[in-house]
N, C-alpha and C positions, 0 to 999 in steps of 0.2 A: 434439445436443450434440457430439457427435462430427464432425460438418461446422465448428463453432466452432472445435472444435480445432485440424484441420486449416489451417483459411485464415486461424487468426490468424497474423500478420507484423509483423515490428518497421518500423515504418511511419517515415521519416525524411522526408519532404518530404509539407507537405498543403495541401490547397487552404488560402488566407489567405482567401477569403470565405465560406468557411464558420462558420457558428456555432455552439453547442451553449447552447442555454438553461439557466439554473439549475434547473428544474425536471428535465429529462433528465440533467442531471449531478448530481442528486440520488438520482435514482431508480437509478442505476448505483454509489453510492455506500451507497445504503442496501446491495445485495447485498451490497457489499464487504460490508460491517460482517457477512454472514451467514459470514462464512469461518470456521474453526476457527480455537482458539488454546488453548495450553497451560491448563487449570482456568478454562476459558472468559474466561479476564483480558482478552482485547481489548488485546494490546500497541497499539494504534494509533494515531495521528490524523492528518487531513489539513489539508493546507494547499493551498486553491484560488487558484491563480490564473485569473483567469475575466476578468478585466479587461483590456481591452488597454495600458491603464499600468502593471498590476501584473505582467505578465510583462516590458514592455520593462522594467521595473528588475529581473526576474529574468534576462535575457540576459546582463549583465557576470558572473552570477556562475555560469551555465552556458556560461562560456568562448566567447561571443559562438553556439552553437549554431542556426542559424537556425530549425531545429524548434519553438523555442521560441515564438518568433513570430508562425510560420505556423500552428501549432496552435490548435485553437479552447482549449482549456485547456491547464494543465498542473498536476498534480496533485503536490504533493512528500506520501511515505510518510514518515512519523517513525513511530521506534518507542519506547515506552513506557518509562524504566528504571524506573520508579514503578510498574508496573502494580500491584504487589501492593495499593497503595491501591485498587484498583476492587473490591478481593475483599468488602468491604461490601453497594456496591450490587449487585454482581453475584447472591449467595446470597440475601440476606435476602429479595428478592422471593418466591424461591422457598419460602422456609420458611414466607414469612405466606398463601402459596397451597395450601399444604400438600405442594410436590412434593418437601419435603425435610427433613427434621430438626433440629431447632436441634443436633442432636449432631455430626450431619456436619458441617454447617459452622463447628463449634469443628474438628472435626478437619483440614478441609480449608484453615480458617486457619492453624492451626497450622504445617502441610505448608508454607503457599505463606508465612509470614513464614520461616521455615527457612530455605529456598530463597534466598530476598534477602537473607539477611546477607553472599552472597555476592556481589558487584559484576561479578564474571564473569557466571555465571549472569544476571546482568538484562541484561546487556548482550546476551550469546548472547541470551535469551530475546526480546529485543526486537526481533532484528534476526528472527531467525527467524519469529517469529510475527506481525510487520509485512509481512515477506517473501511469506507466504503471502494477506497481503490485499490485497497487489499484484498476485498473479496470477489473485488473484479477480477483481480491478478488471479486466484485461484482460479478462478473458475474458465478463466481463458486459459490458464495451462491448459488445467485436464480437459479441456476442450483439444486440446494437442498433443496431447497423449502424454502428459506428464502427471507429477503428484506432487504435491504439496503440502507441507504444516507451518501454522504460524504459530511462532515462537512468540509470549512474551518478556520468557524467565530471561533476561540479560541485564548486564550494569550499564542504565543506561546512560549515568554520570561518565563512565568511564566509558563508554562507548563513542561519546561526544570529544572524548578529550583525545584519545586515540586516533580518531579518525577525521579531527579536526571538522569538526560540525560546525557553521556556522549556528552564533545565538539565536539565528531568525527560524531556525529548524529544532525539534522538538521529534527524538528517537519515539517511534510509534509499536513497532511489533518488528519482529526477523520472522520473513518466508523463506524455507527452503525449498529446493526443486530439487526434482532431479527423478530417478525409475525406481521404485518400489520393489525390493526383493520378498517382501512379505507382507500379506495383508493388515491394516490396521487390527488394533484392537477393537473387539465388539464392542459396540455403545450403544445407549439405551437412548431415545429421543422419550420426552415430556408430553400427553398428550397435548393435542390440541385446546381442550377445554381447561385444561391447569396453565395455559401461557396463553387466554385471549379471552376477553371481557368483550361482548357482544353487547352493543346498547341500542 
């Protein structure tokens, strides 16, 4: 795992005759879906483009990005502002299995409609815990021998209206996939002691 870490790289140029099947970018997708998130809500959903039509109509609106293209996918993150609706399916399985209490999850509904009357709070919440199944998705690529970068530069107004977003979804970052014909650019990491406050 630690070798994963290391040599993942934001990967901008990749081979265009490479592929990636629906089945392997499924199975890289299910991890995702194993990342943490706030009361296990799953702020998330994807949006594949896997087709080679469906990304050239994604290129105008990733600002002509040739990544896009060349990519065997590219995956756009949205994040959830709705999520407290998933708080149903989420618990209830768990109660009629018996790993949980019909009590708690009165009380854990409770907690998470609270929470969403506040429109900040969804919005943070979504982008956050979308966030973190982005980096999941990376990381279980190149755990499979792909590469990856995440894109933020895109229109994301225009991305919504294109692709017919639902209002409940909120455009998060564009990952691309796909084989790396050339190594990343060198980058520099921050020590440790300039990015952590020891107390």
């Amino acid at each position: 795992m630690m070798t994963v870490l290391k040599e993942r790289t934001s990967i901008r140029n990749y081979d265009p005759s490479v592929k990636i099947s629906k089945e392997e970018l499924s199975e890289i997708l299910s991890y995702t879906t194993q990342a943490p998130s706030a009361w296990n809500l799953q702020h998330w959903h994807f949006t594949v483009f896997h087709s080679e039509e469906s990304k050239q109509k994604l290129l105008p609106v990733a600002y002509n990005q040739s990544q896009i293209i060349e990519s065997s996918a590219v995956i756009a993150i949205l994040g959830d502002l709705e999520a407290d609706k998933n708080t149903e399916a989420v618990y209830s399985p768990l109660v009629e299995a018996g790993y949980m209490t019909a009590e708690i999850q009165e009380n854990l509904s409770k907690q998470i409609s609270g929470a969403y009357t506040d429109n900040t709070f969804a919005r943070d919440a979504a982008f956050s815990n979308s966030s973190l199944a982005a980096m999941q998705f990376m990381i279980a690529a190149k755990a499979m021998g792909f590469d990856t970068c995440a894109i933020g530069g895109f229109n994301k107004d225009q991305f919504s209206k294109e692709f017919q977003i639902e209002d409940r979804y909120v455009p998060v970052m564009l990952i691309t996939i796909g084989k790396a014909v050339k190594p990343a650019h060198k980058s520099n990491r921050l020590s440790l002691d300039k990015v952590s406050t020891w107390l």
